[in-house]
ZAGUKE-20592 format. One record per residue: x, y, z of N, C-alpha, C in turn; residue number from 1; residue in one letter. Coordinates in nm, 4 decimals. Layout:
<recs>
+----------+----------+----------+----------+----------+----------+----------+----------+----------+-----+--------+
|      npx |      npy |      npz |     capx |     capy |     capz |      cpx |      cpy |      cpz | num | residu |
+----------+----------+----------+----------+----------+----------+----------+----------+----------+-----+--------+
|        X |        Y |        Z |        X |        Y |        Z |        X |        Y |        Z | NUM |      A |
...
+----------+----------+----------+----------+----------+----------+----------+----------+----------+-----+--------+
</recs>
This chain:
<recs>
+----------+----------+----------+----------+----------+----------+----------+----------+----------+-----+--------+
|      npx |      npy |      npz |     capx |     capy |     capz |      cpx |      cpy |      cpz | num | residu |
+----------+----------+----------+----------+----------+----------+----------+----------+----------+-----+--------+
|   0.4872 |   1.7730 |   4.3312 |   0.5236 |   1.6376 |   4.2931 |   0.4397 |   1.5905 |   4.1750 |   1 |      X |
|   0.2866 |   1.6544 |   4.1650 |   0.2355 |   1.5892 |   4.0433 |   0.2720 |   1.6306 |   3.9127 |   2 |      X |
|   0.3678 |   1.7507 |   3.9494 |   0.3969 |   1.8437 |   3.8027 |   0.5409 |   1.7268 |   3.7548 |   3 |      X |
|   0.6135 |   1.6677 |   3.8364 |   0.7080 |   1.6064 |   3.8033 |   0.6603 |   1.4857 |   3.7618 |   4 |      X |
|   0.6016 |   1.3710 |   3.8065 |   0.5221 |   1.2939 |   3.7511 |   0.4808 |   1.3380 |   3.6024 |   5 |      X |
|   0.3936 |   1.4149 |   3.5698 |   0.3823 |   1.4321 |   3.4597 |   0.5181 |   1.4536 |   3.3225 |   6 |      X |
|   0.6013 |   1.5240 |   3.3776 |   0.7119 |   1.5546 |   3.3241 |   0.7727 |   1.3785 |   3.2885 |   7 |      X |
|   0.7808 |   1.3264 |   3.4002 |   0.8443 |   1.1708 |   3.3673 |   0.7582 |   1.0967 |   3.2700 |   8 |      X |
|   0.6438 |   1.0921 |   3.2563 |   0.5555 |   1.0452 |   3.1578 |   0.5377 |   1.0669 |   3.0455 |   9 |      X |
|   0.5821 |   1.2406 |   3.0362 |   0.5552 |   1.3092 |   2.8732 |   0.7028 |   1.2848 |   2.8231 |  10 |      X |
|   0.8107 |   1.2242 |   2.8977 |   0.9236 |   1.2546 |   2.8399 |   0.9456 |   1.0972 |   2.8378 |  11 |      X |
|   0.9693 |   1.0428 |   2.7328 |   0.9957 |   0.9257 |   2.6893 |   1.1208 |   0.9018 |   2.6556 |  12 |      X |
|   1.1832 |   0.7210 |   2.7002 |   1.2908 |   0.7144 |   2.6434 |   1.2889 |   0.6392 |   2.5199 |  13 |      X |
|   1.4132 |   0.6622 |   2.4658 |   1.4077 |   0.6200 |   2.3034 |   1.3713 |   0.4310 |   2.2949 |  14 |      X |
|   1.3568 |   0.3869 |   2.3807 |   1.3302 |   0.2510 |   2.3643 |   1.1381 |   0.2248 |   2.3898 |  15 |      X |
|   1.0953 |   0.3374 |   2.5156 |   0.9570 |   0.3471 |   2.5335 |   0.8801 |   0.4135 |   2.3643 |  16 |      X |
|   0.9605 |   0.5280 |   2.3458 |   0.9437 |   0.5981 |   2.1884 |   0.9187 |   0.4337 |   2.0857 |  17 |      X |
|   0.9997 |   0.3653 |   2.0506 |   0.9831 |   0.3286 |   1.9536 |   0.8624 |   0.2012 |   1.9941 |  18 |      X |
|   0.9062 |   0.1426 |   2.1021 |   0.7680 |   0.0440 |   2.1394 |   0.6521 |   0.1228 |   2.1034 |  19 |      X |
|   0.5986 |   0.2249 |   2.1345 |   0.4841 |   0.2698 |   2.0515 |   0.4688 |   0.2784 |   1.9343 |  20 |      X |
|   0.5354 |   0.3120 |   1.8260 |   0.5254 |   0.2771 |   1.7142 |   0.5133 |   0.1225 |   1.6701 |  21 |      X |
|   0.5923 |   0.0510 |   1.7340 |   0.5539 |  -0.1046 |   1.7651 |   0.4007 |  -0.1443 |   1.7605 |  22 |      X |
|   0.3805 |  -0.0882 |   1.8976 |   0.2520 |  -0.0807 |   1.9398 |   0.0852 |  -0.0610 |   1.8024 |  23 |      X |
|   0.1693 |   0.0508 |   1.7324 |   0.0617 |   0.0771 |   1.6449 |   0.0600 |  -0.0300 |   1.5639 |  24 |      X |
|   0.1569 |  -0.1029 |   1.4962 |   0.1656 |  -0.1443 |   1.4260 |   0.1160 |  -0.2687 |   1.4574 |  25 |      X |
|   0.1665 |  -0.3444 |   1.5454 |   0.0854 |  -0.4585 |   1.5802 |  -0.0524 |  -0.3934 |   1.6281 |  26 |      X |
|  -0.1179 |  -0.3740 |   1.7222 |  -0.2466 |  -0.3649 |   1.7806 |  -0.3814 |  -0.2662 |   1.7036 |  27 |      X |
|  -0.2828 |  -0.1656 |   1.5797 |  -0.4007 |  -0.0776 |   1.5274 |  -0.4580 |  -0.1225 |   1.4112 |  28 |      X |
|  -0.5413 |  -0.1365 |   1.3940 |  -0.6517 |  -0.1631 |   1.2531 |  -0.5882 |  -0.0894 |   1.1615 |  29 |      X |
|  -0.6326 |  -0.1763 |   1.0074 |  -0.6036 |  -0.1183 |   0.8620 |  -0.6720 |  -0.0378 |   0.8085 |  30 |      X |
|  -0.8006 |  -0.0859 |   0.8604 |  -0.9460 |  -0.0541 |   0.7870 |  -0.9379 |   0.1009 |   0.7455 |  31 |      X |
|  -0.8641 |   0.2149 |   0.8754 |  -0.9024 |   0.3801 |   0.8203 |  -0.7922 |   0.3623 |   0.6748 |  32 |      X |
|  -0.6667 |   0.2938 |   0.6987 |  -0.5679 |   0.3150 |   0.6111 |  -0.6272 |   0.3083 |   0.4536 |  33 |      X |
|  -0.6784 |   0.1786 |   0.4695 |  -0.7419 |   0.1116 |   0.3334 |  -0.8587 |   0.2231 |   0.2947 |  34 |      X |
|  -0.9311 |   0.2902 |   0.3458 |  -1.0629 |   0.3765 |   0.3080 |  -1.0004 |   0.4497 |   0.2800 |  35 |      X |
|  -0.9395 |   0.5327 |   0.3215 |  -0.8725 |   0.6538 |   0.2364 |  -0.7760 |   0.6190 |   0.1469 |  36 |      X |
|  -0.6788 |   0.5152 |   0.1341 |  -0.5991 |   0.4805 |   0.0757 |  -0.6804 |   0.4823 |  -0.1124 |  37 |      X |
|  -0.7956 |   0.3876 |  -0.0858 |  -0.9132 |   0.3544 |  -0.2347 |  -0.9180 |   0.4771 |  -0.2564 |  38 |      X |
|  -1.0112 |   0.5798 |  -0.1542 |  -1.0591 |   0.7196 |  -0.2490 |  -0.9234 |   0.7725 |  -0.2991 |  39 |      X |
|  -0.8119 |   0.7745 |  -0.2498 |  -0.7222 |   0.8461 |  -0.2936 |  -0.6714 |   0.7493 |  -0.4535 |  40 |      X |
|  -0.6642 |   0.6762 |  -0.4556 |  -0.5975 |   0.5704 |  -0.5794 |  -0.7057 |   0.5667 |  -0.6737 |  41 |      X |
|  -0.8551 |   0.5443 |  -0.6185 |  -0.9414 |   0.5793 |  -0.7249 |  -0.9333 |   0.6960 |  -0.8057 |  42 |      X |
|  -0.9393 |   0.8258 |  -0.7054 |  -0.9283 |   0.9339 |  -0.7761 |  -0.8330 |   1.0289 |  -0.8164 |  43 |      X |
|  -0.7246 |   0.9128 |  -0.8313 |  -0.5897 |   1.0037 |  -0.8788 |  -0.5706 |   0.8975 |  -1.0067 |  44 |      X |
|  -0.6177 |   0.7753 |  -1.0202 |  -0.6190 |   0.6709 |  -1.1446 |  -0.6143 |   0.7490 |  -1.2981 |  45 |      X |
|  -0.5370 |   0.7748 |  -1.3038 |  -0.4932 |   0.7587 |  -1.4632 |  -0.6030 |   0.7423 |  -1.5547 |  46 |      X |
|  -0.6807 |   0.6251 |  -1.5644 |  -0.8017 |   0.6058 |  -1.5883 |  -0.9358 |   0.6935 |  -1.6088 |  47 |      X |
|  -0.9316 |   0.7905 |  -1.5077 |  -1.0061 |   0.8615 |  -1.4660 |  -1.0096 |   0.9964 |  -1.5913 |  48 |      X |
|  -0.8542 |   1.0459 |  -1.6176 |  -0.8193 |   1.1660 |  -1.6268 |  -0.7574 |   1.1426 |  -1.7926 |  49 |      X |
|  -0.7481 |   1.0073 |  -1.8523 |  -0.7023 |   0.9813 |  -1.9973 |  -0.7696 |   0.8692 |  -2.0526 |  50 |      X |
|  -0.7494 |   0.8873 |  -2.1512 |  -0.7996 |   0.7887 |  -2.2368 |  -0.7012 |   0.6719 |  -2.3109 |  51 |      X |
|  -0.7471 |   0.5503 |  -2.3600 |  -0.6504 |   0.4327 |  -2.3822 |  -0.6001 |   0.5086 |  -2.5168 |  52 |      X |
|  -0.6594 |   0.5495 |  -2.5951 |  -0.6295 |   0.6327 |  -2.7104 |  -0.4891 |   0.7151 |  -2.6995 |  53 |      X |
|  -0.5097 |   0.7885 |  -2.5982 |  -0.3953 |   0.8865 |  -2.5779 |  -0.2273 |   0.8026 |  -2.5290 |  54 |      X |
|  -0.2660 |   0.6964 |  -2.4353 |  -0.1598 |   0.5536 |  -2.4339 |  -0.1285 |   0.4964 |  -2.5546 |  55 |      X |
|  -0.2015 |   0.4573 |  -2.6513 |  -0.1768 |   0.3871 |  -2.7806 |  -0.1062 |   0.4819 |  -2.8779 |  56 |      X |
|  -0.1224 |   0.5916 |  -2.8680 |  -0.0197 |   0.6591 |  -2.9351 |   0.1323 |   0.6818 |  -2.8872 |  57 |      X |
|   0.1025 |   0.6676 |  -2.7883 |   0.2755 |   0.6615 |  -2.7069 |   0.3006 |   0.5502 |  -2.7236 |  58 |      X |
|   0.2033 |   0.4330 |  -2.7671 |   0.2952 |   0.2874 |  -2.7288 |   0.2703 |   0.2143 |  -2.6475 |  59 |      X |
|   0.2326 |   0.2732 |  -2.5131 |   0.1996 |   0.2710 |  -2.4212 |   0.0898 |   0.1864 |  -2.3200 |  60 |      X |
|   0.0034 |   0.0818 |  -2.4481 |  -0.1151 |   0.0466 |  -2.4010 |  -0.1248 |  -0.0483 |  -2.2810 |  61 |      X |
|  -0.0163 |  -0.1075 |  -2.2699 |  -0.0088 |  -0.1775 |  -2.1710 |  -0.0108 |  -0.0768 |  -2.0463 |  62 |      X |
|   0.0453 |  -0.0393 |  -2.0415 |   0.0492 |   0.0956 |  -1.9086 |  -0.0916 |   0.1443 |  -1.8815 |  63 |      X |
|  -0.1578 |   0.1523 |  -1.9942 |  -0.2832 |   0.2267 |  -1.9380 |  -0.3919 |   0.0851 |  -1.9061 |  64 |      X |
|  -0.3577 |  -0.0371 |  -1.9434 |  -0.4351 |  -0.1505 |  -1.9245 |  -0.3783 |  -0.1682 |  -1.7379 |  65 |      X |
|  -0.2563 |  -0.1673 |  -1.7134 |  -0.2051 |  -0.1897 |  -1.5851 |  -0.2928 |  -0.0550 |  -1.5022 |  66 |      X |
|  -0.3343 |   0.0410 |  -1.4930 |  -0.3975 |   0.1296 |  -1.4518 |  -0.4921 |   0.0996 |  -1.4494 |  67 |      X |
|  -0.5716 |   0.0296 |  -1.5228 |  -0.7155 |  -0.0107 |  -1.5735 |  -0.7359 |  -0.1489 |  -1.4445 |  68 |      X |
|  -0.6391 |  -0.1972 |  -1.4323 |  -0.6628 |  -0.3218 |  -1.3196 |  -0.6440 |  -0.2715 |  -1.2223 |  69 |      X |
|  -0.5598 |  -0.1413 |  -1.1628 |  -0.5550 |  -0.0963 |  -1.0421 |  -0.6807 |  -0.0188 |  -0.9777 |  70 |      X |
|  -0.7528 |   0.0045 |  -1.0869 |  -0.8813 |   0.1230 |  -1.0713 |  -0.9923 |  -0.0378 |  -1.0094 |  71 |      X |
|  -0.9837 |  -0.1136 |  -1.1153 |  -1.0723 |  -0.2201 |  -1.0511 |  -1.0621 |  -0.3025 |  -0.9502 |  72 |      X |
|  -0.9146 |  -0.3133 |  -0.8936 |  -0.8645 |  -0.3597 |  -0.7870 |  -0.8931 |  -0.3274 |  -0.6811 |  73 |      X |
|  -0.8712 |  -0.1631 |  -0.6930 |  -0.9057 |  -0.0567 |  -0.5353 |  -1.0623 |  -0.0129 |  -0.5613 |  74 |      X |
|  -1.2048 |  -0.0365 |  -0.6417 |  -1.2976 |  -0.0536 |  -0.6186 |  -1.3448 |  -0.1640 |  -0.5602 |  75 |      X |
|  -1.2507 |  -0.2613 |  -0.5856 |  -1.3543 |  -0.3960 |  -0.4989 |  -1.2759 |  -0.3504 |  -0.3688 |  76 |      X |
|  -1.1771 |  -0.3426 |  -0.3403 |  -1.1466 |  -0.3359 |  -0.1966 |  -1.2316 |  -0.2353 |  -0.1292 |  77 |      X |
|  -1.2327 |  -0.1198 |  -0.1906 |  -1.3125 |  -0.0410 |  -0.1568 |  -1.4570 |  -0.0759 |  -0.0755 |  78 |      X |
|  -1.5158 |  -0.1208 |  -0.1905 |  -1.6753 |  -0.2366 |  -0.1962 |  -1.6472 |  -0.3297 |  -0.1101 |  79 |      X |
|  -1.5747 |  -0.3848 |  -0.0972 |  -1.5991 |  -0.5050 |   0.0019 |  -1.4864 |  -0.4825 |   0.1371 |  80 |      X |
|  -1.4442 |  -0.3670 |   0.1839 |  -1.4125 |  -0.3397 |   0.2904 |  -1.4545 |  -0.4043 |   0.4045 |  81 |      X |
|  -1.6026 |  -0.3837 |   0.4125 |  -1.6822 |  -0.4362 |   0.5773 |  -1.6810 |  -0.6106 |   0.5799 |  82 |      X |
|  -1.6346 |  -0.6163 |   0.4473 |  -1.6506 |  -0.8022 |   0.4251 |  -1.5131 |  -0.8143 |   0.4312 |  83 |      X |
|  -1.4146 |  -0.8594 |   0.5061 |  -1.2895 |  -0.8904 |   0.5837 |  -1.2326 |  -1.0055 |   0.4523 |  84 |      X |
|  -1.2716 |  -1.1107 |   0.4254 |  -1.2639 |  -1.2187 |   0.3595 |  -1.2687 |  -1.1565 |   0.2204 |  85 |      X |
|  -1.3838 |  -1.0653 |   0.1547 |  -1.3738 |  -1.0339 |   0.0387 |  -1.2270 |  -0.9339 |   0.0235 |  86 |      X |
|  -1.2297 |  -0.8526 |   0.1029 |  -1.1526 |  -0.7962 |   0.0793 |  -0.9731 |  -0.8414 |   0.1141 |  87 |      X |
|  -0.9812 |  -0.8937 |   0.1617 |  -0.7957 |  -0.9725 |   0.1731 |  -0.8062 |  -0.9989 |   0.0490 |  88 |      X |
|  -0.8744 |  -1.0364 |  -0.0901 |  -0.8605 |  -1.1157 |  -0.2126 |  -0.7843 |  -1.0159 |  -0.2712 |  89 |      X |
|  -0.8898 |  -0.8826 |  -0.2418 |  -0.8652 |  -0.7641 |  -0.3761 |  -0.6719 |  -0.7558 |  -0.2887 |  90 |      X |
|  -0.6861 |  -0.7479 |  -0.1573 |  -0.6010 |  -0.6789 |  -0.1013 |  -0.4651 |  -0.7940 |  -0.1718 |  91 |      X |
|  -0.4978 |  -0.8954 |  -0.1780 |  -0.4053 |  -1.0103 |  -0.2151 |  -0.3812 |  -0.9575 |  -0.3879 |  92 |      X |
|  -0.5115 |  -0.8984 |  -0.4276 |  -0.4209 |  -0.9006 |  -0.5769 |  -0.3381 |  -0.7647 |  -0.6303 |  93 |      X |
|  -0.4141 |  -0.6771 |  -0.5515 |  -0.3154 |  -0.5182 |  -0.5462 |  -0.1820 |  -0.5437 |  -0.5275 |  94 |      X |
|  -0.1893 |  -0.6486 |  -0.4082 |  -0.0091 |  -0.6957 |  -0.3855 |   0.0440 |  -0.7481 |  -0.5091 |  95 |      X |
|  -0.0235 |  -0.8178 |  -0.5453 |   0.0638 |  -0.9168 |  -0.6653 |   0.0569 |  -0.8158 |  -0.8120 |  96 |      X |
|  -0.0418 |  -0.7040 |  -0.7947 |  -0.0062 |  -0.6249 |  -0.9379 |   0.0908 |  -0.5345 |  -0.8816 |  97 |      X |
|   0.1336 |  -0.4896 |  -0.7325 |   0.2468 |  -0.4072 |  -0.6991 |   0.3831 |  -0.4577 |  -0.7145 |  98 |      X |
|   0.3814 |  -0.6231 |  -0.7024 |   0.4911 |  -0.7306 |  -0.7506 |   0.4951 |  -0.6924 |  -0.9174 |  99 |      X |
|   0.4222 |  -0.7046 |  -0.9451 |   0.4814 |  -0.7049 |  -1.0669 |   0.4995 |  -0.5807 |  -1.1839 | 100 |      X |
|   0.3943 |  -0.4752 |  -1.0872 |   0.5041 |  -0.3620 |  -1.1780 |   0.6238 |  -0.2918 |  -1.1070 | 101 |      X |
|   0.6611 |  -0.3292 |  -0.9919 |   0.7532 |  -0.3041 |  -0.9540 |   0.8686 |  -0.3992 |  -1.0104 | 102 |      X |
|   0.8963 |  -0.5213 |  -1.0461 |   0.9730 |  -0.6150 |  -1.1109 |   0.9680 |  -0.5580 |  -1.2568 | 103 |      X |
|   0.8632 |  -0.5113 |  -1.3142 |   0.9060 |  -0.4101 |  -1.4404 |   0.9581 |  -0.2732 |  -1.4238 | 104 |      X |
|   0.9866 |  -0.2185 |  -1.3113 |   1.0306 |  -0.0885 |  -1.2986 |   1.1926 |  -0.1319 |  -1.2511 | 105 |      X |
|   1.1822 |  -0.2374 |  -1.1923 |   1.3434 |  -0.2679 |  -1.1504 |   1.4066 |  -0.3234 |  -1.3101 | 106 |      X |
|   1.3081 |  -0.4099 |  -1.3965 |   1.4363 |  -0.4677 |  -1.5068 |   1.4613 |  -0.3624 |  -1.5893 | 107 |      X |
|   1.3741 |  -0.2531 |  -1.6259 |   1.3580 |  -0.1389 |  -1.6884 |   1.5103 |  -0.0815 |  -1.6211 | 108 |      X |
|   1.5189 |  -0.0388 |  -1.5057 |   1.6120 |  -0.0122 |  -1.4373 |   1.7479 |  -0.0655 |  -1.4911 | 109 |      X |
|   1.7509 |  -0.1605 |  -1.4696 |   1.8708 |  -0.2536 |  -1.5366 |   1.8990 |  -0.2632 |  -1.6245 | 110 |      X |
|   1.7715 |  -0.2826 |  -1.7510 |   1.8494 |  -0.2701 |  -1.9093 |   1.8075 |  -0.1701 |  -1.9946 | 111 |      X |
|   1.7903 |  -0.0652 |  -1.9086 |   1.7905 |   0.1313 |  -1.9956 |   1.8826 |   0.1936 |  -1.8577 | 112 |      X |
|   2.0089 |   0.1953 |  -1.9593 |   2.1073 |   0.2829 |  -1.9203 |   2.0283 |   0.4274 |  -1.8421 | 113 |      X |
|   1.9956 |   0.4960 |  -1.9619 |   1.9387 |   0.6055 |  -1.9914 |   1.8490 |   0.6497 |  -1.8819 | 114 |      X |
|   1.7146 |   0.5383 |  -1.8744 |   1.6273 |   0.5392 |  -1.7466 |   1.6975 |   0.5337 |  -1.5866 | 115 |      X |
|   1.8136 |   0.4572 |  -1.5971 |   1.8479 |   0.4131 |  -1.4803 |   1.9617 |   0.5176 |  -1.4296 | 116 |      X |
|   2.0177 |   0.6357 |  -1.5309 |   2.0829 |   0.7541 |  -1.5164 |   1.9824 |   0.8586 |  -1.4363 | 117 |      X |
|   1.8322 |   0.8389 |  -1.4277 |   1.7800 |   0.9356 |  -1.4111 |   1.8079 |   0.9820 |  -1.2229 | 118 |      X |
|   1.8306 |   1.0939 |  -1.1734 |   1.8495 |   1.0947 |  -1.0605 |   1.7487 |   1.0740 |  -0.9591 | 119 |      X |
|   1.6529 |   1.0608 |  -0.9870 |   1.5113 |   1.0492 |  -0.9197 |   1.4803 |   0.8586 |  -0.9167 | 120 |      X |
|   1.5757 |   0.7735 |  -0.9735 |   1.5542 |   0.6363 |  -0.9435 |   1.5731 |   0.5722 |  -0.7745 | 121 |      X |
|   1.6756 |   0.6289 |  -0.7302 |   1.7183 |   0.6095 |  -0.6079 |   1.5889 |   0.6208 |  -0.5117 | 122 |      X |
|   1.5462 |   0.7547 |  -0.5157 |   1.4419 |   0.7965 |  -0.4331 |   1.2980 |   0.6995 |  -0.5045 | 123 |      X |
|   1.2815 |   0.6722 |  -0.6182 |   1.1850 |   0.5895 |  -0.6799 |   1.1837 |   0.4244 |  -0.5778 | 124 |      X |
|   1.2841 |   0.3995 |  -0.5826 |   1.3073 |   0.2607 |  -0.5439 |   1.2845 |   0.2682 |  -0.3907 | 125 |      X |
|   1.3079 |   0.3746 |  -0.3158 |   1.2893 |   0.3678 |  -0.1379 |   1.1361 |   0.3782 |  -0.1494 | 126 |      X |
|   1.1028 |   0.4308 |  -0.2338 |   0.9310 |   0.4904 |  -0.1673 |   0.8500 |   0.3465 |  -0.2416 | 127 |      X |
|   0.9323 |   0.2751 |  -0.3571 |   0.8355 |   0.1409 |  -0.3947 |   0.9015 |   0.0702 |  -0.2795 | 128 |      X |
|   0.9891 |   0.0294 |  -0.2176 |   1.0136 |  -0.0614 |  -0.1271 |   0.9212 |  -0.0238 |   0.0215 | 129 |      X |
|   0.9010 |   0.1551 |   0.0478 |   0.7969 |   0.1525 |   0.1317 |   0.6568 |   0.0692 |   0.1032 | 130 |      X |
|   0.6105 |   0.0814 |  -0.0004 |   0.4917 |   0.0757 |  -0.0528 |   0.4738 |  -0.0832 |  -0.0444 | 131 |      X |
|   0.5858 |  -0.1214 |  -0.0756 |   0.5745 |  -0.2765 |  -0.0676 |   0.5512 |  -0.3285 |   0.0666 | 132 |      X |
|   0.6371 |  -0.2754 |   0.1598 |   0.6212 |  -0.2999 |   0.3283 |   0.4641 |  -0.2727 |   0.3605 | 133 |      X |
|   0.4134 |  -0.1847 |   0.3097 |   0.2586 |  -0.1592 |   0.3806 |   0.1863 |  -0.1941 |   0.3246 | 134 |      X |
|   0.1992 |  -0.2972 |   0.2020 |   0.1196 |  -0.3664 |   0.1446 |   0.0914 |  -0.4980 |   0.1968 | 135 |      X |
|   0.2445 |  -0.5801 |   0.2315 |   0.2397 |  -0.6758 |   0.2927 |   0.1789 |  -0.6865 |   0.4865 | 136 |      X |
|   0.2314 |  -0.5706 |   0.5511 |   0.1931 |  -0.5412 |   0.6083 |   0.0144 |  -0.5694 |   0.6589 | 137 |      X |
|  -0.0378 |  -0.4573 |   0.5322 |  -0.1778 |  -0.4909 |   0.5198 |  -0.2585 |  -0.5981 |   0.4895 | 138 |      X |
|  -0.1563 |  -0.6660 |   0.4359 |  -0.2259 |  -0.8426 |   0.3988 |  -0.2148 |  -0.9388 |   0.5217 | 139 |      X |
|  -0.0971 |  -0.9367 |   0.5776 |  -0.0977 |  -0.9875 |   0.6722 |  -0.1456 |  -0.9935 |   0.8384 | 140 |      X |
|  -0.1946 |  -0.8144 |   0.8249 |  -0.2710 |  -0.8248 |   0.9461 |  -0.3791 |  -0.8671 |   0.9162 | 141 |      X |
|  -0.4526 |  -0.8423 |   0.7580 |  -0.6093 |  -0.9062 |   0.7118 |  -0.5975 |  -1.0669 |   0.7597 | 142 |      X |
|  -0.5187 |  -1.1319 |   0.7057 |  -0.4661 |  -1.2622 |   0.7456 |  -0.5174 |  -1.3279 |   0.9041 | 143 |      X |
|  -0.4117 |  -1.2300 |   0.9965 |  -0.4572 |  -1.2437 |   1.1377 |  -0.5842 |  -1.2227 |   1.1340 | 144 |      X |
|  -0.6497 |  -1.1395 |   1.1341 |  -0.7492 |  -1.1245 |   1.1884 |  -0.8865 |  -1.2294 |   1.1223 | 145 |      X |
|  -0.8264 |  -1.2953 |   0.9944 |  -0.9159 |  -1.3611 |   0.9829 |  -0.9066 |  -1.4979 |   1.0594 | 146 |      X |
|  -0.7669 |  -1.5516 |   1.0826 |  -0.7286 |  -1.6450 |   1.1911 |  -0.7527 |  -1.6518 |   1.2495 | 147 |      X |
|  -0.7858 |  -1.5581 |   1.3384 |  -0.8661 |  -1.4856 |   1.4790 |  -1.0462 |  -1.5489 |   1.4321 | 148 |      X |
|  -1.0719 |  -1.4543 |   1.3543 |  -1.2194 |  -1.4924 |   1.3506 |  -1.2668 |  -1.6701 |   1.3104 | 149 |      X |
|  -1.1881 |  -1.7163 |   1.2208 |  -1.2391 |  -1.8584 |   1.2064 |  -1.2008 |  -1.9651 |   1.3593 | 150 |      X |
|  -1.1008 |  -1.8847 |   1.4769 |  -1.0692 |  -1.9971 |   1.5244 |  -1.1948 |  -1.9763 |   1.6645 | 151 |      X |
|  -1.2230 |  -1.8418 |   1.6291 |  -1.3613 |  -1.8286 |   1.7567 |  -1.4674 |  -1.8103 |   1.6518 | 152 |      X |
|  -1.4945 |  -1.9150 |   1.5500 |  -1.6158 |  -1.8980 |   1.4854 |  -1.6756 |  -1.8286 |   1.4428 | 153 |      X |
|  -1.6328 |  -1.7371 |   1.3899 |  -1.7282 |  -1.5723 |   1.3452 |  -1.6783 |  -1.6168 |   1.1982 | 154 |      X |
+----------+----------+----------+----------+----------+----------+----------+----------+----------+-----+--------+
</recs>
């Protein structure tokens, strides 16, 4: 009988299945997401690996200036991780530079034929609309939890 028990427990139904994913999402912390999330964005930054020089010849300088705010964006979050309050700011402005080069990747979309022929836009646009969900996501549990802490005084 205990071998069946177990069997009923490891075998989930599709409504118990997705409440756990639920589950994570409301009840699990950001904090591992965000630490690896920085080292990884720090050290894949554009920034890192070119120079504004090599942008200004393409034209390009704005692009490598928008890189240039993301590198400084995901160091303060980085830096001020253990500080909850400092970090919702950076986390607040990563969102609003993901707003807005994503609103330049969508009008780009719209008025270059050419760009918007490319077959790889479709799949471009699901993985920025992911990106957008776990951004907001991440702001808003920072949010709670600071709600949480000012209303029991910490």
């Amino acid at each position: 009988m205990g071998q069946h028990e177990y069997v009923e427990t490891a075998v989930m139904s599709g409504r118990e299945y997705f409440r756990t994913y639920k589950d994570i999402i409301v009840y699990h912390d950001y904090q591992p997401l965000l630490l690896f999330w920085n080292i990884s964005d720090i050290a894949n930054n554009r920034v890192l690996w070119e120079t504004y020089w090599d942008y200004k010849e393409m034209g390009a300088e704005s692009a490598y200036i928008q890189y240039a705010i993301y590198f400084c964006v995901s160091l303060g979050m980085l830096f001020s991780l253990p500080h909850i309050r400092s970090c919702a700011r950076f986390v607040a402005a990563y969102l609003l530079l993901y707003i807005f080069s994503t609103t330049k990747f969508i009008v780009k979309v719209m008025t270059d034929e050419e760009f918007a022929a490319n077959p790889d836009i479709k799949r471009s646009l699901i993985v920025t609309g992911v990106y957008f969900t776990l951004w907001c996501w991440i702001y808003l549990k920072m949010r709670v939890e600071i709600a949480h802490r000012n209303i029991n005084g910490r």
